[in-house]
N, C-alpha and C positions, 0 to 999 in steps of 0.2 A: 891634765883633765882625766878622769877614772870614771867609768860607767860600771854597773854592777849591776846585778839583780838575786836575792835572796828566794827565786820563786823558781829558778833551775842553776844547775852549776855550770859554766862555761867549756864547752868544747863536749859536752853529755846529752841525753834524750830531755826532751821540755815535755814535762808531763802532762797529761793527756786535759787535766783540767785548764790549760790553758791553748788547749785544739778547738778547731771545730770539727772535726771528726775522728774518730780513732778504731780501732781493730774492731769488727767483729766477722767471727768465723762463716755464718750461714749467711751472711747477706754483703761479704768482704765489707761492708763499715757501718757507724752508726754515730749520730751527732756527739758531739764532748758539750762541757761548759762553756768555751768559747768564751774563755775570762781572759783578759790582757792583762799579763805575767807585772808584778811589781818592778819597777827599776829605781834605781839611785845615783847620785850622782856629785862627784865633789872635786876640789881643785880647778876649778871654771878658772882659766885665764882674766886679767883685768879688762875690763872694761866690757865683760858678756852682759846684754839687754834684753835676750829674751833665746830659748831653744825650739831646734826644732827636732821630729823625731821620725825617723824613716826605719820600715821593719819590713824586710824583703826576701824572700825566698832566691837561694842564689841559685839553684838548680833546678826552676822551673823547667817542663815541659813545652818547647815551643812547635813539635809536633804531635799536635793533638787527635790527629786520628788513630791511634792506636791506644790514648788515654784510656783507663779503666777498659780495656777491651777481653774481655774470656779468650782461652788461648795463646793471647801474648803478652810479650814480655819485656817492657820499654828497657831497649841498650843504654847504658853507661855511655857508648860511642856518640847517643843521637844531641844534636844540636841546643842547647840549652839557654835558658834567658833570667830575666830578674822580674819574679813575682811579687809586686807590693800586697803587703796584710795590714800595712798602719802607715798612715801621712797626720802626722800632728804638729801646729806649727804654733806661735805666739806662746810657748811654755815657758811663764815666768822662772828665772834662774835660782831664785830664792827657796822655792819651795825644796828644793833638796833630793824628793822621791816624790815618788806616783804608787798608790795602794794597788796589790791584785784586782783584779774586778770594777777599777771605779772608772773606765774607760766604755769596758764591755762586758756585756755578761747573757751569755744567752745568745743562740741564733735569730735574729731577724730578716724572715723569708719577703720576699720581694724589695730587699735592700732595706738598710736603715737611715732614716731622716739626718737631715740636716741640720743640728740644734748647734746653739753655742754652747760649747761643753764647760767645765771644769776648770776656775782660775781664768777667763777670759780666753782661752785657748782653741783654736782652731781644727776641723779633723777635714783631711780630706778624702776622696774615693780612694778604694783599696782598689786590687786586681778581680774583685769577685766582681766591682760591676760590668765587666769588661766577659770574664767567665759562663757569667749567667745569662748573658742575655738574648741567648735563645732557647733559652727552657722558661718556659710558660709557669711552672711551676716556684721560679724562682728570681725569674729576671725583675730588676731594679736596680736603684743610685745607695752603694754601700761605702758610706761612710766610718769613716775610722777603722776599729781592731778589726778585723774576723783573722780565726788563727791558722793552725796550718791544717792542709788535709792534701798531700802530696797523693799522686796516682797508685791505686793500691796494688796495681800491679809494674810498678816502677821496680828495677835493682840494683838503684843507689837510693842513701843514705840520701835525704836534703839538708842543707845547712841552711840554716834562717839566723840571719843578721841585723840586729838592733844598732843602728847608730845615731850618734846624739851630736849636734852640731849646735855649740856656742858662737851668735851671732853679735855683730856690733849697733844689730836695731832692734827696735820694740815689738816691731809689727813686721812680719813676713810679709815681703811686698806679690801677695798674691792675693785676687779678690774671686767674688765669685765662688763657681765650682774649683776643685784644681786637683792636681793627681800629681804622683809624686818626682814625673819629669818636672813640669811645673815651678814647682818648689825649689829643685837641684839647680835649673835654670834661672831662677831669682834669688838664690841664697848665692847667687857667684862673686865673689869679690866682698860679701858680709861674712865668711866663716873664721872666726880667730880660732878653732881648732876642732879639732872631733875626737870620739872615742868610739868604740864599738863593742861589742859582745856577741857571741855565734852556740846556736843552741842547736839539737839536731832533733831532726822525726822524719819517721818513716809509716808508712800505711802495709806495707808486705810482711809480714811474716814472719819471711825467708831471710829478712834482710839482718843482717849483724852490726851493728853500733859497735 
């Protein structure tokens, strides 16, 4: 099974069009296009019935009070976790690839709806509904892509990881709302294989790719 994407190179920076926020000098940052990057995908094992698609920040911050904070400087040492940016589930195996932008496009401030997307396909909450919802300015249920926007005063490097799991059902046995534990907990015992790809971004600077 081979996953790919023509929309960043593997193991490189994911260009800022496919962020939702990125560098800027006088105000440390400023919204991106917040497009969800192209992928593709071939050699599915026999008998795959439908994919699903997890896209996770592997070096989240999981203490957040020093996040974006003036005068410091989040360690490399401090404790770190896994940020979902994309839960998409019921992804017919046929279609092959997914366009840049036909997932997401644009920030949608107090979360984005719940529609049935694209090919019958399913999207569920990212980590920003979880992020936002104690700023008044932003908090709501966000569905599907939003991209990356790691702490601009962080000094590593994050690695954000697309993985694509060929299952042996139709339908992701998950209903409802659902988030990406969710999904890993109901895809158990249906995965006939996975593949992955790892893009990097950074919000600082200082920081060297």
């Amino acid at each position: 099974m081979k996953c790919s994407s023509p929309s960043f190179t593997v193991g490189t920076a994911i260009p800022n069009e496919y962020a939702l926020c990125t560098i800027q000098a006088s105000a440390h940052l400023t919204l991106a296009p917040n497009r969800n990057p192209a992928l593709m995908w071939s050699d599915l094992p026999a008998g795959t019935q439908s994919l699903v698609l997890i896209c996770y920040d592997a070096d989240g911050a999981t203490e957040i009070a020093d996040v974006n904070r003036e005068g410091c400087l989040l360690s490399p040492n401090q404790r770190r976790g896994r940020f979902y940016h994309w839960v998409l589930v019921d992804l017919p195996p046929q279609l092959g690839s997914i366009r840049a932008g036909e997932f997401s496009e644009g920030l949608s401030r107090h979360g984005k709806e719940r529609v049935q997307t694209r090919y019958g396909a399913r999207q569920g909450l990212n980590g920003y509904t979880e992020w936002f919802a104690h700023d008044s300015e932003m908090t709501g249920k966000y569905f599907g892509y939003d991209g990356p926007c790691p702490p601009w005063n962080d000094s590593i490097v994050h690695h954000y990881v697309f993985t694509l799991y060929a299952l042996d059902v139709v339908r992701c046995p998950v209903e409802g709302e659902f988030r990406a534990v969710d999904v890993l907990k109901a895809i158990s015992g249906h995965v006939l294989e996975q593949a992955d790809i790892v893009g990097l971004y950074a919000m600082n600077p200082d920081v060297r790719f």
